[in-house]
C-alpha positions in Angstrom: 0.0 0.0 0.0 1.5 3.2 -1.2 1.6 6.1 1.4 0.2 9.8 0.8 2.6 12.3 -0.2 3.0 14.8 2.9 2.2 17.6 0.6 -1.3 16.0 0.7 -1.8 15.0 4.3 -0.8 18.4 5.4 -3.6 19.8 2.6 -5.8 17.7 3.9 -5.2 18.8 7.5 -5.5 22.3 7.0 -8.3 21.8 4.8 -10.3 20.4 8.2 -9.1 23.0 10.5 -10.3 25.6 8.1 -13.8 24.4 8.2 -13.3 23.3 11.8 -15.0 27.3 12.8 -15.4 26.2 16.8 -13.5 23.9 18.7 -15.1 20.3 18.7 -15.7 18.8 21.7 -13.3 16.0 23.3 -15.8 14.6 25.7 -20.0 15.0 26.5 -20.0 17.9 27.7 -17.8 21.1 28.4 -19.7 23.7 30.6 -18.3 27.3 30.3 -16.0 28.9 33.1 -14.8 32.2 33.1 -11.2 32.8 34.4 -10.7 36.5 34.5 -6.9 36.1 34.5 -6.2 33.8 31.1 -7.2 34.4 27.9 -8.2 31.5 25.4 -10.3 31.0 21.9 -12.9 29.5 23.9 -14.1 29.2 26.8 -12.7 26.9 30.2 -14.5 23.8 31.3 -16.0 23.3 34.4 -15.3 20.2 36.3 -17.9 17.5 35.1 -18.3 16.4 38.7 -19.5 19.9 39.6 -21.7 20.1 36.6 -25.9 19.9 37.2 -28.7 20.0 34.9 -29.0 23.7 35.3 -26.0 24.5 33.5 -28.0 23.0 30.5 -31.3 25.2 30.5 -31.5 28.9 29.5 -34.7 30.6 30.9 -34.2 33.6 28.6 -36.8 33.1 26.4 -39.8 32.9 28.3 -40.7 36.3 27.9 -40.7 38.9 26.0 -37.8 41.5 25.5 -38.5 45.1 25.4 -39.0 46.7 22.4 -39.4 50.3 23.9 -36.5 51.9 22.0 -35.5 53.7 18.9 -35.2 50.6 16.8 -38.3 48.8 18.0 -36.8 45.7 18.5 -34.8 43.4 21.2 -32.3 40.7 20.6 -32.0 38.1 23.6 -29.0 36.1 22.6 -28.4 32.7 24.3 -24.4 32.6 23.3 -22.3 31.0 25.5 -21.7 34.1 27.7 -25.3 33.4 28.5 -25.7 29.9 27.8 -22.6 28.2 28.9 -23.7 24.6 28.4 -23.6 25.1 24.6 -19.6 25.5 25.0 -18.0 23.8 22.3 -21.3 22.6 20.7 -21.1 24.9 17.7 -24.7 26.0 18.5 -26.7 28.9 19.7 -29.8 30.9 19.5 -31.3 34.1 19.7 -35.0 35.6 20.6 -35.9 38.4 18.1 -39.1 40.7 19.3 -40.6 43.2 17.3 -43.2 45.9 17.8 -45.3 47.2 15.1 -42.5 48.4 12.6 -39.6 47.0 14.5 -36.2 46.7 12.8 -33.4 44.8 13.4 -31.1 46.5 11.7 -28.6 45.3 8.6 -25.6 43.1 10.8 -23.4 40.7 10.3 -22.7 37.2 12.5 -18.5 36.6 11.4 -18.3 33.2 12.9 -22.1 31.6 12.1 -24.5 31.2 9.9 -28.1 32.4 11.0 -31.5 29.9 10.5 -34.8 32.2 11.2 -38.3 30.9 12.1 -41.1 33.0 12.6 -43.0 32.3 15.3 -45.6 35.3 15.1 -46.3 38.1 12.6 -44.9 39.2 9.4 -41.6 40.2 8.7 -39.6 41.3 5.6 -35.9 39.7 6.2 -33.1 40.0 3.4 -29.2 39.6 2.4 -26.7 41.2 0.6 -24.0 39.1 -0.9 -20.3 40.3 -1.1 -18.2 42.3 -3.7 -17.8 39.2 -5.8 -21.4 38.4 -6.4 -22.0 42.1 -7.2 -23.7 42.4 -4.1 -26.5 41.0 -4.8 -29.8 41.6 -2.3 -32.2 38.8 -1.8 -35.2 39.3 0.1 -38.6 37.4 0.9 -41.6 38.1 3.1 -41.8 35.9 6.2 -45.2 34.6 8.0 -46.0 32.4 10.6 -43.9 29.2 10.5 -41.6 29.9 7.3 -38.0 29.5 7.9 -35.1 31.4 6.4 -31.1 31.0 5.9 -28.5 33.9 5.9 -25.1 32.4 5.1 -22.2 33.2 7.0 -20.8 36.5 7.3 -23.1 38.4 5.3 -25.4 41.8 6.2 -29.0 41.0 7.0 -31.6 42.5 8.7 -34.9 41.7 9.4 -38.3 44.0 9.7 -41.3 43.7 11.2 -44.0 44.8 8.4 -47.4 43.7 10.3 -49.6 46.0 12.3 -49.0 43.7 15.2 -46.0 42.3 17.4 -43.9 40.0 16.3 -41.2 37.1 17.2 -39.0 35.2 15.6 -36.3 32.5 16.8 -32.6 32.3 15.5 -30.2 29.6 15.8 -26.8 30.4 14.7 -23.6 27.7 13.9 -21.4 28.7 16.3 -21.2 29.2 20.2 -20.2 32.4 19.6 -20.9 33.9 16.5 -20.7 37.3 17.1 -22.6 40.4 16.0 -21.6 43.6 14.2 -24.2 46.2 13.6 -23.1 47.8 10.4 -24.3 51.5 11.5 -22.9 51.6 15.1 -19.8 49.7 14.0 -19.4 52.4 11.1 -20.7 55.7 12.8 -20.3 54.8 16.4 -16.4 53.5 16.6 -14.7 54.6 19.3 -12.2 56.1 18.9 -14.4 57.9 15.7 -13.4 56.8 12.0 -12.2 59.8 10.5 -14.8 62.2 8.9 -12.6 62.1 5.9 -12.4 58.7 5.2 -16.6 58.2 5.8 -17.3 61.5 3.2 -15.3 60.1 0.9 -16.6 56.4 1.4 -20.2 57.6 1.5 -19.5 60.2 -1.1 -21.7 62.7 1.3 -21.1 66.2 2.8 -19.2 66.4 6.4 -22.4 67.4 8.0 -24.3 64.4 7.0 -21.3 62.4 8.6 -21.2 64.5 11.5 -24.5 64.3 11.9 -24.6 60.1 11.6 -21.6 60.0 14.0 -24.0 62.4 17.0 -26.6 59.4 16.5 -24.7 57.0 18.6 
């Protein structure tokens, strides 16, 4: 039996640990610590003799998040900073509640790939591909019960378009896939991004960047 070239095997390892986006778990279960003094791409584990049945139930959901703000929406992610029994599961989820014209606005998840449900109302959700596909924007009308993907990495939002509340649940691949909301990250930075580079980006005046930037 001939043997693989080690060109190949190390291909083929790198190939896996490319696709490999959280660590995989060694063993059942590894329940999130947090050690203030070390830093790590992940999260500790907490000694499975200590570990209960708690440490697998989030109660976050059960009600509703308040929606009483600018935006007219609330996000209740169950990440592993809340949720620390999904640790190395590659999971997570989120609870998305809307009031009449609710918005959550256009963000992007760099680690996961989001699946939506609809559990009430009527929402208008949609996607923009990236520089390559010509940025492309697909969007679809949700109702009760339909389900839709946004792949990895890309700027979605979703909208509530119904005369009534609505909810929707989220569950991402990763245990930590992080969110960046494209206007705060953009016009809130801190330290600020330079009103230069934004007026010429935006191709807009200085006030309507100065402007943007007093919003957050």
């Amino acid at each position: 039996m001939k043997f693989l070239p080690i060109s190949l095997l190390i291909l083929a390892l790198a190939t896996a640990t490319a696709f490999a986006y959280d660590p995989s778990p060694l063993q059942d279960f590894c329940v999130a610590i947090n050690d203030p003094k070390v830093f790590v791409n992940g999260k500790f584990c907490k000694d499975p003799k200590q570990v209960t049945a708690e440490d697998f139930l989030f109660k976050g959901f059960r009600y509703p998040g308040n929606t009483a703000n600018p935006l007219g929406s609330k996000v209740t992610p169950a990440f592993v900073d809340q949720f620390p029994g999904i640790n190395t599961l590659g999971i997570s989820m989120a609870r998305i509640d809307f009031a009449p014209g609710g918005l959550n606005p256009p963000h992007t998840h760099p680690r996961g790939t989001e699946i939506l449900v609809v559990a009430e109302g009527t929402l208008l959700v949609g996607f923009v591909t990236s520089n390559q596909l010509n940025n492309t924007f697909f969007t679809k009308v949700l109702y009760k019960g339909d389900v839709f993907v946004f792949p990895i990495g890309l700027i979605h939002f979703q909208l509530n378009i119904g005369k009534t509340p609505a909810l929707a649940f989220a569950a991402l691949s990763s245990q930590n896939p992080g969110v960046i909301t494209i206007a705060n990250a953009v016009f809130g930075s801190k330290p600020p991004i330079s009103a230069d580079v934004l007026t010429k980006a935006f191709q807009v005046d200085k006030k309507v960047v100065d402007y943007l930037q007093a919003q957050f």
